[in-house]
N, C-alpha and C positions, 0 to 999 in steps of 0.2 A: 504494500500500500504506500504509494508516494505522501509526498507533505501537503502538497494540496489536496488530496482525497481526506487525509487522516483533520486540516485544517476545519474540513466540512464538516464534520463531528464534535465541532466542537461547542459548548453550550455555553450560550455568554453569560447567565447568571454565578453556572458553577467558574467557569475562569476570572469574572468579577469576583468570587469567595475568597479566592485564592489572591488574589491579589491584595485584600484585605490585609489576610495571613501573613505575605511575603513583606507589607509595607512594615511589620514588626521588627524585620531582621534589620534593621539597622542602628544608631544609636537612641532614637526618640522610645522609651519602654510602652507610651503611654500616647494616646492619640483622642482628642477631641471628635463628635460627629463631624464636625462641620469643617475641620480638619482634615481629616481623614477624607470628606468627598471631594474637597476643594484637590488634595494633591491626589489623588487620585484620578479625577474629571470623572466622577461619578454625580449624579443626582442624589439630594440629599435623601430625599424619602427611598431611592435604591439602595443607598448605601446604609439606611437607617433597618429598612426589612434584612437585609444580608446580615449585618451586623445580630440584630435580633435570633435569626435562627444558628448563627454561627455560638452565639449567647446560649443557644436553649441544648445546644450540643456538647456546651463544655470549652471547645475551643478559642472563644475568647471570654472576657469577666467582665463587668463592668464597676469601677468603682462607684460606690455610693456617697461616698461623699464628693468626688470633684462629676462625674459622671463622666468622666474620661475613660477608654478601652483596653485594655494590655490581654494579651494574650493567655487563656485559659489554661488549666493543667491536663485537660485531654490531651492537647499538644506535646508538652512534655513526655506523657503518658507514650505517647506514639516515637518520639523521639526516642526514647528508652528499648522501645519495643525494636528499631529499627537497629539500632546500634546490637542489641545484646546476639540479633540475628545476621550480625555482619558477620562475612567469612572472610578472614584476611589472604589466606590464599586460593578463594574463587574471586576476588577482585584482583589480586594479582595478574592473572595469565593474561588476559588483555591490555594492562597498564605495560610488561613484560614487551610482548610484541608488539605491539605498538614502536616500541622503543625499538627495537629492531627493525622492524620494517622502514624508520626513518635513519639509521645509523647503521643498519647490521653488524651493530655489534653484540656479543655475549653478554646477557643482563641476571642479574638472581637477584632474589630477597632472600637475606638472611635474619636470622633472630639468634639472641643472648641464650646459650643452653652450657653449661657447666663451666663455666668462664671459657666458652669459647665464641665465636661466632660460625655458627653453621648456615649452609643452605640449606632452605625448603621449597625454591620455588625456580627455574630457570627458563629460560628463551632462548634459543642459541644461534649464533652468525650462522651465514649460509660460505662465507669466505673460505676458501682452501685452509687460509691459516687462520685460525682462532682460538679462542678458550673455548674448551670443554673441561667443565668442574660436576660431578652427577651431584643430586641433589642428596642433601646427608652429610659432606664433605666439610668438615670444621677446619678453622683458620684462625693462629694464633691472635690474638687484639692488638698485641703493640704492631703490627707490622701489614696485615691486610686492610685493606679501605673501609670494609663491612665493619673490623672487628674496629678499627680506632673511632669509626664514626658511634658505634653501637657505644664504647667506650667513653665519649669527647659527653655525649646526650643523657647518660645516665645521669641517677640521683649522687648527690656528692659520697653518702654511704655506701652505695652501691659503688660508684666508681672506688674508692678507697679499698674495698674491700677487693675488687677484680684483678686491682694493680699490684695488688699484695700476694696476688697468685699467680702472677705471671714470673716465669723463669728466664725470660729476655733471648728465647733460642735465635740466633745469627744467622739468618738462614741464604742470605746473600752480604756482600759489601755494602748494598746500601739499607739495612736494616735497621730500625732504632736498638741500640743495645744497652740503653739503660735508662733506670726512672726519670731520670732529669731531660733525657731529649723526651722522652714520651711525652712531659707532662707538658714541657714547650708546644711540641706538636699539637697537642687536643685543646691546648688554650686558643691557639690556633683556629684548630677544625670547626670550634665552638664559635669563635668570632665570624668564620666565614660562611658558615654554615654548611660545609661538606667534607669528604678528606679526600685525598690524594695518596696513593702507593703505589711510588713508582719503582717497579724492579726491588720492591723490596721483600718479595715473598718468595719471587722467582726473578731470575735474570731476562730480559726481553720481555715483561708483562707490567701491564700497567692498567690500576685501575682508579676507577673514583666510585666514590657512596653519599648517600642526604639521608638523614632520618626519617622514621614514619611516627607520626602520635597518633594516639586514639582521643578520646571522648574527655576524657581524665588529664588530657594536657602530659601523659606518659609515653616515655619513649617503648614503642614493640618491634620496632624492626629498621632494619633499613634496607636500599635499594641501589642497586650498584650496577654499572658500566664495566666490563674487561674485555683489554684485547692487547695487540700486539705494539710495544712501547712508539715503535714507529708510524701506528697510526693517531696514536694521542697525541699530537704534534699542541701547544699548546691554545694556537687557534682555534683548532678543530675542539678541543677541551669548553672552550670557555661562550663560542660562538654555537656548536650544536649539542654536545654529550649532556655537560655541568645543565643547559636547560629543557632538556628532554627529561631528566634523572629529575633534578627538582621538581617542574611540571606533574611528574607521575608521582612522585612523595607527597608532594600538596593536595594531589585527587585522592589517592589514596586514604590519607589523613584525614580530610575534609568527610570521605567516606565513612569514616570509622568515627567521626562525631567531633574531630577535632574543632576546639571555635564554640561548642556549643558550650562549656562552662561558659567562657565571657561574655555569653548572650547572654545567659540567666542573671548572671552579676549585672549586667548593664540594667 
């Protein structure tokens, strides 16, 4: 069914509803009638019935004493509902290829499992040369993208305690091999908001990673780029990889609820 056919279906009071709804998300918590129809370019008495039955459903409240609108806890309700049935690795595989299909190169999500960072989730280049890593495959934190960025995002406890179990294995020349460049490097990853390892896990391999948050404003994973050090050139890093890898971290997250604490606070 094309976008104009699917267009023709569509019912203008229930997408006026929703637009209600949607005028919530930004920083005003609270919206007057007359408010509310004016930036909307609704009719008051439309937007007065919408309101009403949106009212008798939960999903908006209406104060009683200013008689201004904010958003109901059905809402929430459904928010909750939405997140707790999020799958992180069925949103993946298309976030995954996608990235491939714009860059071919090898992408995983990895997540924090016995102070390691492992794969659970991959896409792979179609390139003669590339990363193949099966999914399952752990990698130390000081030294892979996955694991410094997984590392750089955690809770300061958690970090303290991850760094106190790492053994600093040397696994190339360009390896961090000890707490002090580590802790340089994730002050780092932390300010820029990604990490970089280059030829530090393996000679000729180069990758980069972004964190993923959930609902909780918690770091569960992150999302990473590998391939061959000479196609990371750092053009190509910074103009296509670094905003494909972010892009799919921010949906991803956005997916999982992130943003939605500071709605409620706002």
């Amino acid at each position: 069914m094309g976008k104009r056919e699917k267009d023709s279906y569509v019912i203008q009071s229930v997408a006026s509803a929703f637009q209600i709804l949607e005028a919530f998300k930004g920083r005003d918590p609270q919206f007057g009638l007359s408010e509310l129809a004016l930036r909307l370019e609704l009719h008051k008495n439309t937007a007065q019935r919408l309101l009403s039955t949106l009212e008798s459903r939960g999903y908006v409240e209406q104060d009683r004493l200013t008689g201004n609108y904010r958003l109901g806890v059905r809402t929430l309700e459904l928010a909750h509902l939405y997140i707790r049935k999020a799958d992180l690795l069925a949103m993946a595989a298309p976030a995954l290829q996608h990235i491939v299909d714009e860059c071919n190169e090898t992408t995983y999500v990895a997540v924090l499992r016995e102070g390691r960072a492992v794969y659970v989730k991959s896409a792979e280049s179609t390139h003669p040369v590339r990363v193949v890593s099966r999914v399952g495959k752990s990698f130390p934190l000081h030294c892979a993208s996955v694991g410094k960025v997984l590392l750089a995002f955690s809770d300061p406890a958690s970090q303290k305690r991850l760094i106190e179990g790492i053994d600093f294995e040397v696994l190339t020349p360009y390896t961090i091999k000890n707490v002090e460049e580590l802790k340089a490097d994730l002050v780092k990853i932390k300010e820029q908001g990604y990490s970089v390892s280059d030829q530090e896990v393996q000679e000729g391999i180069c990758g980069i990673a972004v964190p993923i948050f959930d609902y909780t404003e918690s770091l569960v994973a992150s999302i990473s780029i590998t391939g061959p050090s000479y196609r990371f050139t750092e053009e190509r890093v910074n103009e296509l990889l670094l905003p494909l890898a972010k892009a799919a971290a921010e949906e991803m997250s956005r997916r999982l609820g992130f943003g939605l604490r500071a709605l409620i606070r706002d």
